[in-house]
Every structure is written in structure tokens, then in C-alpha cells.
PDB file of N, CA, C and O in Angstrom:
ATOM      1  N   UNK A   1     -47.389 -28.639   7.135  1.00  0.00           N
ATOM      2  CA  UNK A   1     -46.417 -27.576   7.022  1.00  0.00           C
ATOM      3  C   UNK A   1     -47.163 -26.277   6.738  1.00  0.00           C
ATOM      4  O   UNK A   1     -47.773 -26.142   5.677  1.00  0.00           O
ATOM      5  N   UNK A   2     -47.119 -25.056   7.915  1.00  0.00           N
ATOM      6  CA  UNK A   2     -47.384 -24.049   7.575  1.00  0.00           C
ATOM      7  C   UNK A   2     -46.788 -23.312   6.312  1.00  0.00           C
ATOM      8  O   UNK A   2     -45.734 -23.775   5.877  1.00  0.00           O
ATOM      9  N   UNK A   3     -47.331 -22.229   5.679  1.00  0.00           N
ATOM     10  CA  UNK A   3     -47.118 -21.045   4.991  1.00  0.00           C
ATOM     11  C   UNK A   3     -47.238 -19.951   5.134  1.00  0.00           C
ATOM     12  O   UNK A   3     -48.302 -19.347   5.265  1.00  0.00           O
ATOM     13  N   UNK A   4     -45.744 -19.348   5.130  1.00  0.00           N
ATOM     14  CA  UNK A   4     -45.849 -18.339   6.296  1.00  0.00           C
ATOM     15  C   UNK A   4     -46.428 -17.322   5.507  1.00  0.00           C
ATOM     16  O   UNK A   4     -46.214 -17.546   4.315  1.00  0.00           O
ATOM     17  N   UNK A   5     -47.206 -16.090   5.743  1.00  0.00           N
ATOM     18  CA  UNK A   5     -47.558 -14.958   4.600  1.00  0.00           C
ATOM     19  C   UNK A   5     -46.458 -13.923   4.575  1.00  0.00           C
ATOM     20  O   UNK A   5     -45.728 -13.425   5.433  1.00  0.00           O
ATOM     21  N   UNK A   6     -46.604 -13.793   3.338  1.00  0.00           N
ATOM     22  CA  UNK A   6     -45.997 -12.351   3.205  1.00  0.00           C
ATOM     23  C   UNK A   6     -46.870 -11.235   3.383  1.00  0.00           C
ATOM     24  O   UNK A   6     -47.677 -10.992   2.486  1.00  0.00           O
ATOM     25  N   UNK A   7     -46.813 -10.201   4.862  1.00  0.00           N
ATOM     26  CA  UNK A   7     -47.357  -9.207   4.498  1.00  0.00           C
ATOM     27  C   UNK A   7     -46.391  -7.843   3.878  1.00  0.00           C
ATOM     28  O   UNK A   7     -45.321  -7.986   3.287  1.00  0.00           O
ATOM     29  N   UNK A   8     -46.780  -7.070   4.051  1.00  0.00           N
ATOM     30  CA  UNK A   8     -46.643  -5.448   3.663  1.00  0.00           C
ATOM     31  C   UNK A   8     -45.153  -4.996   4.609  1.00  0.00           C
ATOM     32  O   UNK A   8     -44.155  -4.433   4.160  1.00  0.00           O
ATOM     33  N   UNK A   9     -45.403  -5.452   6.031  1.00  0.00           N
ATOM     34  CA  UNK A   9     -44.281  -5.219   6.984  1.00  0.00           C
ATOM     35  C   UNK A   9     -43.157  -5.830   6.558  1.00  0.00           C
ATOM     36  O   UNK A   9     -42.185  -5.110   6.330  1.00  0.00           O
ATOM     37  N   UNK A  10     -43.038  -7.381   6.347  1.00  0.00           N
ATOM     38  CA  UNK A  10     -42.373  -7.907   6.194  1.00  0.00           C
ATOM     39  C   UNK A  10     -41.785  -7.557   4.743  1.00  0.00           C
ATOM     40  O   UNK A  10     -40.567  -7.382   4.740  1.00  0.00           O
ATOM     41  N   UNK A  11     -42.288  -7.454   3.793  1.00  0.00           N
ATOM     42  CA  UNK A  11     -41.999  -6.893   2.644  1.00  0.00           C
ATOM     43  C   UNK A  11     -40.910  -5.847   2.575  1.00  0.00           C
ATOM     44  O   UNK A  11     -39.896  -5.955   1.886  1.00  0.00           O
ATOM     45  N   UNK A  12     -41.263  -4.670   3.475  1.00  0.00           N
ATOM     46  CA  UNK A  12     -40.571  -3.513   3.856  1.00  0.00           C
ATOM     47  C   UNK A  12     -39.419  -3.834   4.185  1.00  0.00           C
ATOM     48  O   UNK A  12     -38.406  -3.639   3.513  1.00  0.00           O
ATOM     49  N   UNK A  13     -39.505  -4.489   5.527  1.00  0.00           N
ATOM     50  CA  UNK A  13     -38.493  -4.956   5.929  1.00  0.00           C
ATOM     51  C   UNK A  13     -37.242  -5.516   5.217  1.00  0.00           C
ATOM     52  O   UNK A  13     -36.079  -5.126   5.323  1.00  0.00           O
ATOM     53  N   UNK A  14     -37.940  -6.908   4.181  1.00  0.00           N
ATOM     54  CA  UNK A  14     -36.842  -7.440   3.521  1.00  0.00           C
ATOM     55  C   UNK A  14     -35.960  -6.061   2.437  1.00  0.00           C
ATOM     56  O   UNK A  14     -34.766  -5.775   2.348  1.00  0.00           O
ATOM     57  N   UNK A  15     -37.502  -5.325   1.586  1.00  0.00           N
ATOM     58  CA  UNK A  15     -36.509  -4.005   1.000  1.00  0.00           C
ATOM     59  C   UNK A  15     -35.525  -3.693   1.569  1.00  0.00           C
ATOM     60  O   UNK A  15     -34.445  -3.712   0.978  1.00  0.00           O
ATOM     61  N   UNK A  16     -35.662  -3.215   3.242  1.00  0.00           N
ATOM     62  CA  UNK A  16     -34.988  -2.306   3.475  1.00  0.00           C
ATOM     63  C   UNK A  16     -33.549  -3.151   3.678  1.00  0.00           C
ATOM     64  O   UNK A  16     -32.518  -2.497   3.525  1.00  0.00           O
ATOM     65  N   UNK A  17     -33.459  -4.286   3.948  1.00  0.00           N
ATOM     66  CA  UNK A  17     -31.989  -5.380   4.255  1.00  0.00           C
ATOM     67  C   UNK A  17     -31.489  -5.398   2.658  1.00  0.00           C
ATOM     68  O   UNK A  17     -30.313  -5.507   2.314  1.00  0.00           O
ATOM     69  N   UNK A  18     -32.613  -5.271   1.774  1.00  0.00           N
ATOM     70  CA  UNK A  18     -31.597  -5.332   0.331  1.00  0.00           C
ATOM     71  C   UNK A  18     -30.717  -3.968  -0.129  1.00  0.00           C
ATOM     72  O   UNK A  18     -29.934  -3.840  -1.070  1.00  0.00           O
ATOM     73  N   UNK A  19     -31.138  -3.020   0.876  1.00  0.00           N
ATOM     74  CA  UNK A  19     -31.118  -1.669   0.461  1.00  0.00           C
ATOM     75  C   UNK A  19     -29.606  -1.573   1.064  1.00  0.00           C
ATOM     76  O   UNK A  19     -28.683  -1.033   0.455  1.00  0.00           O
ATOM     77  N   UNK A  20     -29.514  -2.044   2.070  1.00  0.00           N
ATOM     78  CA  UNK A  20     -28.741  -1.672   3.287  1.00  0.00           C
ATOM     79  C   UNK A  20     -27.479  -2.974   2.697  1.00  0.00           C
ATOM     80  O   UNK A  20     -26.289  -2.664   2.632  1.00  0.00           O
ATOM     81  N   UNK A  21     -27.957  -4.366   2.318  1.00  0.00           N
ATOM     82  CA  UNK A  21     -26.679  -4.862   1.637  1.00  0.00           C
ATOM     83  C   UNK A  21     -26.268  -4.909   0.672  1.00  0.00           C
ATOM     84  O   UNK A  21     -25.260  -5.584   0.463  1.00  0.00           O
ATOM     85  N   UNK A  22     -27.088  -3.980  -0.619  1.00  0.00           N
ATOM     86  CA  UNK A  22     -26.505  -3.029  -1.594  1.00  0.00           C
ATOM     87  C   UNK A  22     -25.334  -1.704  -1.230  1.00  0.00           C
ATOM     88  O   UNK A  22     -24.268  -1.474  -1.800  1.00  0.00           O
ATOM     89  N   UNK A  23     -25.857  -1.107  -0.293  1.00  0.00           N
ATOM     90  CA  UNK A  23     -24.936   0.149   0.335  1.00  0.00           C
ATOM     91  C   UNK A  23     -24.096  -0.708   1.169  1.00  0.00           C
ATOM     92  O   UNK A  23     -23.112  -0.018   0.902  1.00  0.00           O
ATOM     93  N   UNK A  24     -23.822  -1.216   1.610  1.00  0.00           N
ATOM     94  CA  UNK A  24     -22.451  -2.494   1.995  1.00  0.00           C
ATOM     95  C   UNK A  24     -21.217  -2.656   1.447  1.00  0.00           C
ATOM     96  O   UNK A  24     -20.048  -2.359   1.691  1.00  0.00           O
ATOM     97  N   UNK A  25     -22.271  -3.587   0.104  1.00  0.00           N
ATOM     98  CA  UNK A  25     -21.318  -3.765  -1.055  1.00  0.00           C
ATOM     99  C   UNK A  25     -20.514  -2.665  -1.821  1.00  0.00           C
ATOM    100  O   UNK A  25     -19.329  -2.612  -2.150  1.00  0.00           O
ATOM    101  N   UNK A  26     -21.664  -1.723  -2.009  1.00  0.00           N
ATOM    102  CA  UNK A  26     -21.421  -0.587  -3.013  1.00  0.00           C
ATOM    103  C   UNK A  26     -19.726  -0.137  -1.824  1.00  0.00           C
ATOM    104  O   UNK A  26     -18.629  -0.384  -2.325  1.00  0.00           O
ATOM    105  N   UNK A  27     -19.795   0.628  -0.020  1.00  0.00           N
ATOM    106  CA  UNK A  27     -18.843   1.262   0.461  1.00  0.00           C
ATOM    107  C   UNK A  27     -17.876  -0.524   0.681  1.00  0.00           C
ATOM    108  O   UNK A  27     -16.758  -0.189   0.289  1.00  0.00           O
ATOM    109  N   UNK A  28     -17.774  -1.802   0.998  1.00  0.00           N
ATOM    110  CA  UNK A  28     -17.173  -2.374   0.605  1.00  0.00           C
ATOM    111  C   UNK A  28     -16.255  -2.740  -0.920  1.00  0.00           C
ATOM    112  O   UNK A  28     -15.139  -3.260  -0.888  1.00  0.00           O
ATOM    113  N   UNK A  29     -16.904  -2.391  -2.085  1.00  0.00           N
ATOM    114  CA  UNK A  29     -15.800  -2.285  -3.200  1.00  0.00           C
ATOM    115  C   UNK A  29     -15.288  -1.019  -2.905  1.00  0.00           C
ATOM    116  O   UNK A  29     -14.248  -0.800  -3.526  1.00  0.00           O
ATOM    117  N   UNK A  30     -15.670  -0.060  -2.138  1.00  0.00           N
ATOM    118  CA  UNK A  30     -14.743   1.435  -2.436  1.00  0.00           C
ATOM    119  C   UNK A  30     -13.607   0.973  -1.141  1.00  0.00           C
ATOM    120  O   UNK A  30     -12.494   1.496  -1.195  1.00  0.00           O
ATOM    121  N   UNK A  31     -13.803   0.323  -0.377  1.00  0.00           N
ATOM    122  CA  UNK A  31     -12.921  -0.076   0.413  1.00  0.00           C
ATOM    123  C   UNK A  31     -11.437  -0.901   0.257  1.00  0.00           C
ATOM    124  O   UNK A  31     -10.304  -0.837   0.734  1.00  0.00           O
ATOM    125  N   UNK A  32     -12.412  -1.945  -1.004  1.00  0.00           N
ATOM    126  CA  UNK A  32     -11.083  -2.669  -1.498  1.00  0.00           C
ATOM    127  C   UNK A  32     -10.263  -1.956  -2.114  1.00  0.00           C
ATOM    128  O   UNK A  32      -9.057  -1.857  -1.885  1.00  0.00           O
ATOM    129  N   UNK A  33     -11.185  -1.173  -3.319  1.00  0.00           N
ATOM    130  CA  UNK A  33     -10.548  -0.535  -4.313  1.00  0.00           C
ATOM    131  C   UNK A  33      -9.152   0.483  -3.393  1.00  0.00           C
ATOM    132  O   UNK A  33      -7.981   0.365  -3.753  1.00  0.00           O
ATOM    133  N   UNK A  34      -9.426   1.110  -2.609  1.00  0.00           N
ATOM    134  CA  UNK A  34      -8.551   1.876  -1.650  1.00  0.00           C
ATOM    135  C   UNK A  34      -7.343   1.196  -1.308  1.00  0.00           C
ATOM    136  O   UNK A  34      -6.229   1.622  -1.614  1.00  0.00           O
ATOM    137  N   UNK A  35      -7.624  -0.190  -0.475  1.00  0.00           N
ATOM    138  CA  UNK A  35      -6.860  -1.074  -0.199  1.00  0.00           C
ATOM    139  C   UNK A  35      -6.156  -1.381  -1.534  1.00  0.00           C
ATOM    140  O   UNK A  35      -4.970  -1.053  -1.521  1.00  0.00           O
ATOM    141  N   UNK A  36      -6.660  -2.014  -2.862  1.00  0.00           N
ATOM    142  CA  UNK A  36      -5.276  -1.995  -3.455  1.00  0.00           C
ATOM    143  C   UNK A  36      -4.681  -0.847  -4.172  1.00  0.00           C
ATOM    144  O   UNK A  36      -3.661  -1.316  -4.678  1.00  0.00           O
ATOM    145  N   UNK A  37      -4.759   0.361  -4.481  1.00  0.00           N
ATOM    146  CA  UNK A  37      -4.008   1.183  -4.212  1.00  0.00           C
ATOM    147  C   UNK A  37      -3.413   1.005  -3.288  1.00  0.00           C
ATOM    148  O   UNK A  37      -2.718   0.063  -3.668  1.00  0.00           O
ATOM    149  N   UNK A  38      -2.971   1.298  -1.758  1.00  0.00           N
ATOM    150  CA  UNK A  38      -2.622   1.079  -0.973  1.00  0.00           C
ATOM    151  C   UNK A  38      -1.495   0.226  -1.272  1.00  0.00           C
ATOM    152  O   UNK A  38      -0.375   0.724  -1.156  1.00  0.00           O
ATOM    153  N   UNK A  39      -1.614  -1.069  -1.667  1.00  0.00           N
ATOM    154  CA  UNK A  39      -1.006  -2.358  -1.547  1.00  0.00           C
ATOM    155  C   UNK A  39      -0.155  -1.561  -2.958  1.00  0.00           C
ATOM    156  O   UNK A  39       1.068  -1.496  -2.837  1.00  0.00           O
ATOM    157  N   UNK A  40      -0.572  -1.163  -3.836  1.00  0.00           N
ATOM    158  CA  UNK A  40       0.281  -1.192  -5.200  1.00  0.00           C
ATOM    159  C   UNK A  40       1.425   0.149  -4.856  1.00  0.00           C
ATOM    160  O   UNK A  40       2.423   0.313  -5.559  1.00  0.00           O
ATOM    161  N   UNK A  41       1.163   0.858  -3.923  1.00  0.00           N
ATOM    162  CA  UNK A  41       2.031   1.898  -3.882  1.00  0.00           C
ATOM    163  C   UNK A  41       3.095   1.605  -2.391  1.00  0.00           C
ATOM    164  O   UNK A  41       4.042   2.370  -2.205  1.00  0.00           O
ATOM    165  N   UNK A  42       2.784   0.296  -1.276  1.00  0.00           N
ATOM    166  CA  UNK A  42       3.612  -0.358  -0.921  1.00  0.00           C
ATOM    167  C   UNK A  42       4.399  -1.120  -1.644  1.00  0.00           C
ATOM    168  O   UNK A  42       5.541  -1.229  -1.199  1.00  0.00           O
ATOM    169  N   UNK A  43       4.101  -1.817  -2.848  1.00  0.00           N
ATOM    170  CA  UNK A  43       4.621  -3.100  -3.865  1.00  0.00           C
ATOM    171  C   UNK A  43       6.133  -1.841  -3.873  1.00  0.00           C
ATOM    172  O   UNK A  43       7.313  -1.909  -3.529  1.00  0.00           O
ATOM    173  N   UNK A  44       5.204  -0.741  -4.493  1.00  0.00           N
ATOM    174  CA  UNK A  44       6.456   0.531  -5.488  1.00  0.00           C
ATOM    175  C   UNK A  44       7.387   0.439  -4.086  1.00  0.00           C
ATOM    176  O   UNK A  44       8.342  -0.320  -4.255  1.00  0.00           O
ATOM    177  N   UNK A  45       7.330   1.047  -2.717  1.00  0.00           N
ATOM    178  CA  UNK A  45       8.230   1.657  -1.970  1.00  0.00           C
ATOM    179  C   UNK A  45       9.151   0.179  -1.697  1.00  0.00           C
ATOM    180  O   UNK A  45      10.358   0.246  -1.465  1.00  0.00           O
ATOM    181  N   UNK A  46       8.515  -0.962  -1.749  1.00  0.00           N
ATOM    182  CA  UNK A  46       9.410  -2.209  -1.268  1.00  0.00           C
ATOM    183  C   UNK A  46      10.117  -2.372  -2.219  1.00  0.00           C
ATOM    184  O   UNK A  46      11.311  -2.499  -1.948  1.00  0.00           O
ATOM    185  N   UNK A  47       9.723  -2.440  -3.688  1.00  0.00           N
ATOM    186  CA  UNK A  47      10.837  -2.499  -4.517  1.00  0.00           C
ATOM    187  C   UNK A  47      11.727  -1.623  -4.522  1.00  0.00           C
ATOM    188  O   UNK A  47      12.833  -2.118  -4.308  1.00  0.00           O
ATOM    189  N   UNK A  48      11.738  -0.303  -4.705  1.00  0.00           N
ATOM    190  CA  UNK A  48      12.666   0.979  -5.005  1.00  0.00           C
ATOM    191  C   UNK A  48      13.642   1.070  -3.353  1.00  0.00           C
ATOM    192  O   UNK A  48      14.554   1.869  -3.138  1.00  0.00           O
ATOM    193  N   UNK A  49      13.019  -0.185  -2.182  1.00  0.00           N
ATOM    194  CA  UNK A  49      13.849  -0.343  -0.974  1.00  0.00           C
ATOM    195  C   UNK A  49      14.854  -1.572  -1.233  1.00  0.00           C
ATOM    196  O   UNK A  49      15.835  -1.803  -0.526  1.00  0.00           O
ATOM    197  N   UNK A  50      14.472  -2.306  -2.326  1.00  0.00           N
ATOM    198  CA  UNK A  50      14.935  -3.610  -2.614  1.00  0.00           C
ATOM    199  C   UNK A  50      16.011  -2.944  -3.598  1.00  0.00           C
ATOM    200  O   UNK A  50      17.220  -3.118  -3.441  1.00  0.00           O
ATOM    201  N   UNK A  51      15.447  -2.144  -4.657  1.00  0.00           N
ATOM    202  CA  UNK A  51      16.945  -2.122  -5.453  1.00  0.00           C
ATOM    203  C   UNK A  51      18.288  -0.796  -4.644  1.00  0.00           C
ATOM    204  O   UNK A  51      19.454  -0.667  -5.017  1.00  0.00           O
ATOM    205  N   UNK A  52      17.605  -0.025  -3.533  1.00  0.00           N
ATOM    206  CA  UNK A  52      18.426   0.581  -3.061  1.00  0.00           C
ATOM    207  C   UNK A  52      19.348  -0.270  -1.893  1.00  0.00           C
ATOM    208  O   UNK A  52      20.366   0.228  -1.412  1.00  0.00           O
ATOM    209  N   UNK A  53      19.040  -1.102  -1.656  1.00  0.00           N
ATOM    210  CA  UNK A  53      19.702  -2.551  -0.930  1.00  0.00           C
ATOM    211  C   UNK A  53      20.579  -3.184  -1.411  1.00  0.00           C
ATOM    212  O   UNK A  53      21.478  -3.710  -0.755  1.00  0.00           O
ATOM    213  N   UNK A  54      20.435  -3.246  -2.878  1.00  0.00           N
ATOM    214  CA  UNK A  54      21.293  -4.276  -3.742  1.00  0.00           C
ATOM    215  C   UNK A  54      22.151  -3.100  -4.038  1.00  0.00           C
ATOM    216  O   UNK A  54      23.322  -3.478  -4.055  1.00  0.00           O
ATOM    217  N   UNK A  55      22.026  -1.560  -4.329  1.00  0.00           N
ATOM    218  CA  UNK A  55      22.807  -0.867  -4.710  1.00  0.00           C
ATOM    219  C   UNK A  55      23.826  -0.617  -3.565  1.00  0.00           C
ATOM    220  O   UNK A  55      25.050  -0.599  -3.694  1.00  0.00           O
ATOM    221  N   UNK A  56      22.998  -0.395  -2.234  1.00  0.00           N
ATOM    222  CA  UNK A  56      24.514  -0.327  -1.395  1.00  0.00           C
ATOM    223  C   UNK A  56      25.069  -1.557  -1.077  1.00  0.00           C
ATOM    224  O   UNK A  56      26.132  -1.456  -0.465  1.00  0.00           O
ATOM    225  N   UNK A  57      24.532  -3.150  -1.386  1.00  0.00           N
ATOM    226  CA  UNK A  57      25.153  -4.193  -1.293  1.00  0.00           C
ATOM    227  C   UNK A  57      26.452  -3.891  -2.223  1.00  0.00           C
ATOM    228  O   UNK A  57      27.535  -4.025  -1.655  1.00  0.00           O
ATOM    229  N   UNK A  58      26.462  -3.639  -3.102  1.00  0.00           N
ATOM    230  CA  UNK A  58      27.149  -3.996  -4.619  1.00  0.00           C
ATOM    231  C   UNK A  58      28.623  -2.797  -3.714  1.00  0.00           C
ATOM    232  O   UNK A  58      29.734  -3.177  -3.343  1.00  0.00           O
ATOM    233  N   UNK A  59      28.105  -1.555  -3.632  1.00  0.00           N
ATOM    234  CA  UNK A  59      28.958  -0.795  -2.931  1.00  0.00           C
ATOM    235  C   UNK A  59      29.790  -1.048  -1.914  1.00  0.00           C
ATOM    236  O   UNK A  59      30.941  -0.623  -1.810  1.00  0.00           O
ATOM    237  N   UNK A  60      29.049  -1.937  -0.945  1.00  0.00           N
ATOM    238  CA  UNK A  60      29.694  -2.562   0.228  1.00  0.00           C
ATOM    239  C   UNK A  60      30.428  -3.345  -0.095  1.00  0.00           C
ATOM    240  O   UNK A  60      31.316  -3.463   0.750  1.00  0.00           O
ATOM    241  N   UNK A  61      30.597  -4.287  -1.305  1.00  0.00           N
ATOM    242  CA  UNK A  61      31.318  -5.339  -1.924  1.00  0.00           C
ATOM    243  C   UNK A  61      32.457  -4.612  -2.148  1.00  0.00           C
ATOM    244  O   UNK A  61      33.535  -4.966  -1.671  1.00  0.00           O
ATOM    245  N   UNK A  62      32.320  -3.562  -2.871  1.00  0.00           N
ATOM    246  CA  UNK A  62      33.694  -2.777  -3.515  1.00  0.00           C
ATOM    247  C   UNK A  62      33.961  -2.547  -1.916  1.00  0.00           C
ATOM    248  O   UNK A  62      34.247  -3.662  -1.481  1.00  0.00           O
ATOM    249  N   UNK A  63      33.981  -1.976  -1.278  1.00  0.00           N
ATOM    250  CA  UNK A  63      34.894  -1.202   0.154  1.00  0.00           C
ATOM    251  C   UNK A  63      35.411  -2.475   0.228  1.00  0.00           C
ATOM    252  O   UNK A  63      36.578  -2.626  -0.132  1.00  0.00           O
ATOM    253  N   UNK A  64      34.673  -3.584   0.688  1.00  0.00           N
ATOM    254  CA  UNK A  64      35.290  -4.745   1.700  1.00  0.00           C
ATOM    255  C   UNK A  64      36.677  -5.400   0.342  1.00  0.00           C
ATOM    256  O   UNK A  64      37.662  -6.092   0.598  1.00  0.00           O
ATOM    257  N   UNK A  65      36.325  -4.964  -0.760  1.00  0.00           N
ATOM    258  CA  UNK A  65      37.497  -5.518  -1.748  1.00  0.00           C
ATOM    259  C   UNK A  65      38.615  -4.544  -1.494  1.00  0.00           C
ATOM    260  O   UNK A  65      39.789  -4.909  -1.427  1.00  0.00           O
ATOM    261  N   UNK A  66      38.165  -3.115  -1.334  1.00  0.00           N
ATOM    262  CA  UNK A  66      39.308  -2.333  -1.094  1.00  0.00           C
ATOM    263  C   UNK A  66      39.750  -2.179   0.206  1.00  0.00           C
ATOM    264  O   UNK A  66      40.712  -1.418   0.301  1.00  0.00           O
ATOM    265  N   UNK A  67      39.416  -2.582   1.064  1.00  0.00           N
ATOM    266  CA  UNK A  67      40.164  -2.727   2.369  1.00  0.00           C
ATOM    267  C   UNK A  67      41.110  -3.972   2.319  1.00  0.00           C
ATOM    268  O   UNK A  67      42.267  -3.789   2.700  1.00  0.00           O
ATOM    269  N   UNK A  68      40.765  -5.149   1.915  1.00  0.00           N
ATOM    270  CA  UNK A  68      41.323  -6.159   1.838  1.00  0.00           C
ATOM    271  C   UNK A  68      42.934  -5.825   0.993  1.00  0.00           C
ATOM    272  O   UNK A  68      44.093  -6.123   1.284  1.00  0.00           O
ATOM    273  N   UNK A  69      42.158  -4.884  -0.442  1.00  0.00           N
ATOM    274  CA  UNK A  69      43.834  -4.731  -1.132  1.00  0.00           C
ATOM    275  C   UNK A  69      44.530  -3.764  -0.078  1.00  0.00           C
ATOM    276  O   UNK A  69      45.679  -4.070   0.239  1.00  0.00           O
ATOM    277  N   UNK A  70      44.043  -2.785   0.422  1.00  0.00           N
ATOM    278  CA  UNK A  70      44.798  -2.069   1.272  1.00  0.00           C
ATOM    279  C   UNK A  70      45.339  -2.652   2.438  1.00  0.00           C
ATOM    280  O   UNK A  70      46.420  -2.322   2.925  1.00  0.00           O
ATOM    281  N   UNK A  71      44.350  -3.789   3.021  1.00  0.00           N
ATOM    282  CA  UNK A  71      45.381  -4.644   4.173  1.00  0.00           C
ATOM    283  C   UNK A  71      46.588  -4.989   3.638  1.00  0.00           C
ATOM    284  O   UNK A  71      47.684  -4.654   4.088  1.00  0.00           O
ATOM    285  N   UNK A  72      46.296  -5.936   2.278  1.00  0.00           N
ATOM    286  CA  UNK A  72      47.317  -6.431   1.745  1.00  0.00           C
ATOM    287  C   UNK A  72      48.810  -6.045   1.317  1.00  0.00           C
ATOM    288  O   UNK A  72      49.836  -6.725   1.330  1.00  0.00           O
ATOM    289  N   UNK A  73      48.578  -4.708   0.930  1.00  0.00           N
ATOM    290  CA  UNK A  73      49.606  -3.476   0.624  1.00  0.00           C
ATOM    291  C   UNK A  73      50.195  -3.265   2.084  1.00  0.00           C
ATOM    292  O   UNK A  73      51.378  -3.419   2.389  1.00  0.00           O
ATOM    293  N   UNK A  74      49.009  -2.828   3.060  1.00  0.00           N
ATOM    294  CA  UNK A  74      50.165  -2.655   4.384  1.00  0.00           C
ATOM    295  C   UNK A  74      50.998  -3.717   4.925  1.00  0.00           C
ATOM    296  O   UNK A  74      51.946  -3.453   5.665  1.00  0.00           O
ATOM    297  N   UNK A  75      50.643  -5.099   4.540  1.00  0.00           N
ATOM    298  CA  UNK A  75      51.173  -5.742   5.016  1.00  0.00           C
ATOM    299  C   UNK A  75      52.631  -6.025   4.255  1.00  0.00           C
ATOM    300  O   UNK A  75      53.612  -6.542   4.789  1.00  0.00           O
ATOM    301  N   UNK A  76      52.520  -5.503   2.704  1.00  0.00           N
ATOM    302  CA  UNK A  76      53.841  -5.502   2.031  1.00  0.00           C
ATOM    303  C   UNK A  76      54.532  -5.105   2.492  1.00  0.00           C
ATOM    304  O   UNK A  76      55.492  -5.779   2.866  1.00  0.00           O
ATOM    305  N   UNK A  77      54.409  -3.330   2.809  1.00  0.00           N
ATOM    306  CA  UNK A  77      54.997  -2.336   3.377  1.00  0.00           C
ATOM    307  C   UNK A  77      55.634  -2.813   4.301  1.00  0.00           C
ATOM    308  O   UNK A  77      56.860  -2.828   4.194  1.00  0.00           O
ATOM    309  N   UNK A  78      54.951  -3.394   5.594  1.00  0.00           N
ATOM    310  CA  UNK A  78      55.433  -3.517   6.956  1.00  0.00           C
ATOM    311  C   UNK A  78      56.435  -4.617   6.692  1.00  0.00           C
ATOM    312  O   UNK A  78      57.519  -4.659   7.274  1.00  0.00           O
ATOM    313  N   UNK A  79      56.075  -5.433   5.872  1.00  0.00           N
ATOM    314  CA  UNK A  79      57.449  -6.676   5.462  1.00  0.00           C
ATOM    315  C   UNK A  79      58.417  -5.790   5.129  1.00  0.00           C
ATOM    316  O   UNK A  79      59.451  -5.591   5.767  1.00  0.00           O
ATOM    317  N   UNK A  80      58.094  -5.283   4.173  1.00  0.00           N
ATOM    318  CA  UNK A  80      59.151  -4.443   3.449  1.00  0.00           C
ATOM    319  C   UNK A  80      60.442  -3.623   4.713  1.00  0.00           C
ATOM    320  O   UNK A  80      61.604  -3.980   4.909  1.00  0.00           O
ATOM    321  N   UNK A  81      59.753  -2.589   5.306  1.00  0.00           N
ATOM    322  CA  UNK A  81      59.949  -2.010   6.348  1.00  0.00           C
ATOM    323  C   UNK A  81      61.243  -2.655   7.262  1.00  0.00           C
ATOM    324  O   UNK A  81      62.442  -2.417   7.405  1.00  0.00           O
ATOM    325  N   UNK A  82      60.115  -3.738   7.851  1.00  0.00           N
ATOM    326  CA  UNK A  82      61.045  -4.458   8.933  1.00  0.00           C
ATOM    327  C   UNK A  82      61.657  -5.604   8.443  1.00  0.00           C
ATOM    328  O   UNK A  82      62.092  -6.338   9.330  1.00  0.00           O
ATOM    329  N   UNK A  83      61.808  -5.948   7.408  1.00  0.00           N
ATOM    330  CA  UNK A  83      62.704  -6.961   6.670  1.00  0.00           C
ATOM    331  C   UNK A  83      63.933  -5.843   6.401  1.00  0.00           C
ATOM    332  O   UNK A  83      65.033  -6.394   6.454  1.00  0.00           O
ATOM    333  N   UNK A  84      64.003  -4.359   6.118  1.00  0.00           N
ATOM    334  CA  UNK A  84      64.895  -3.808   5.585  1.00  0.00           C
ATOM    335  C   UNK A  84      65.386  -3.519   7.282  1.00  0.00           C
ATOM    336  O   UNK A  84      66.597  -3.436   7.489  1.00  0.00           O
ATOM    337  N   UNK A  85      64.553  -3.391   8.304  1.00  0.00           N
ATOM    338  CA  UNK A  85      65.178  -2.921   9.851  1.00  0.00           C
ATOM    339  C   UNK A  85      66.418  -3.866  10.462  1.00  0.00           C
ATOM    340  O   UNK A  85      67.534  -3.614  10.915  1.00  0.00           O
ATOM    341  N   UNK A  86      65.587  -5.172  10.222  1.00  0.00           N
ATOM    342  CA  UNK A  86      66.823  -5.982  10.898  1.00  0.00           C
ATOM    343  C   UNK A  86      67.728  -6.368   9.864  1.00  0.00           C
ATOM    344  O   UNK A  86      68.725  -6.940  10.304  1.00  0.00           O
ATOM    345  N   UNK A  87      67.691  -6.247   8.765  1.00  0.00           N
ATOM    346  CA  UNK A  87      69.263  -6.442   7.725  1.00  0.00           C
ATOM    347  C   UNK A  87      70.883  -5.817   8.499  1.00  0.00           C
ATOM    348  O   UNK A  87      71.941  -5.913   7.878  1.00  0.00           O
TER     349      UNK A  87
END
């Protein structure tokens, strides 16, 4: 089994790959770090879309209750009405 030498070139060389996957890492964490910002100020807009959802749900509940009493009323009326027409 050979042994390979280390010269001077090769030396350089490896520096310069530690150099280069130090500056990697270093603009890779500024990358993540970005990304979750990113992610934490989507989290904010999905929630504040989630409770404005439930707020016009809750709203939509009341109309569809008040149409229903108001069907219900017209339909008194119209009894009323034409129960008093054909007497």
C-alpha cells in the first residue's frame, strides 16, 4: 500500500476547499436564518387569515339565521294574508 505525500500544492488546495466550505456554511446559515423569518411572518399572515375566516364564518352564521327567521315571518304573513283572502 502506497503513501500518498502531502505536498505544498496539495496542502493549498485542501486550505483553499476549507476556506470555501466555511464561506458556504457561514452564507448558508444567513440563508436559513432569512428563510425562517420568512416562514414566521407567513405563520403571522395565515393565522390573522384564519381568525378573519372564523370571524366572517361566525357572521355568515348570523345572516343564514336571519334569513331563515325572515323566511319564516314571510311565510306567516302570506298564511296570514291569504287565509284572511279566501274567508
Amino acid at each position: 500500500m502506497t503513501t500518498e505525500r502531502w505536498d505544498d500544492n496539495r496542502l493549498d488546495r485542501l486550505a483553499e476547499s476549507v476556506q470555501e466550505n466555511s464561506r458556504q456554511i457561514a452564507s448558508n446559515s444567513r440563508d436559513i436564518a432569512e428563510l425562517r423569518q420568512a416562514i414566521e411572518s407567513l405563520v403571522v399572515i395565515a393565522q390573522a387569515h384564519q381568525q378573519s375566516l372564523n370571524a366572517h364564518d361566525s357572521q355568515f352564521a348570523i345572516l343564514v339565521q336571519e334569513i331563515r327567521g325572515l323566511r319564516a315571518e314571510n311565510r306567516r304573513i302570506l298564511s296570514h294574508l291569504f287565509g284572511e283572502q279566501t274567508e
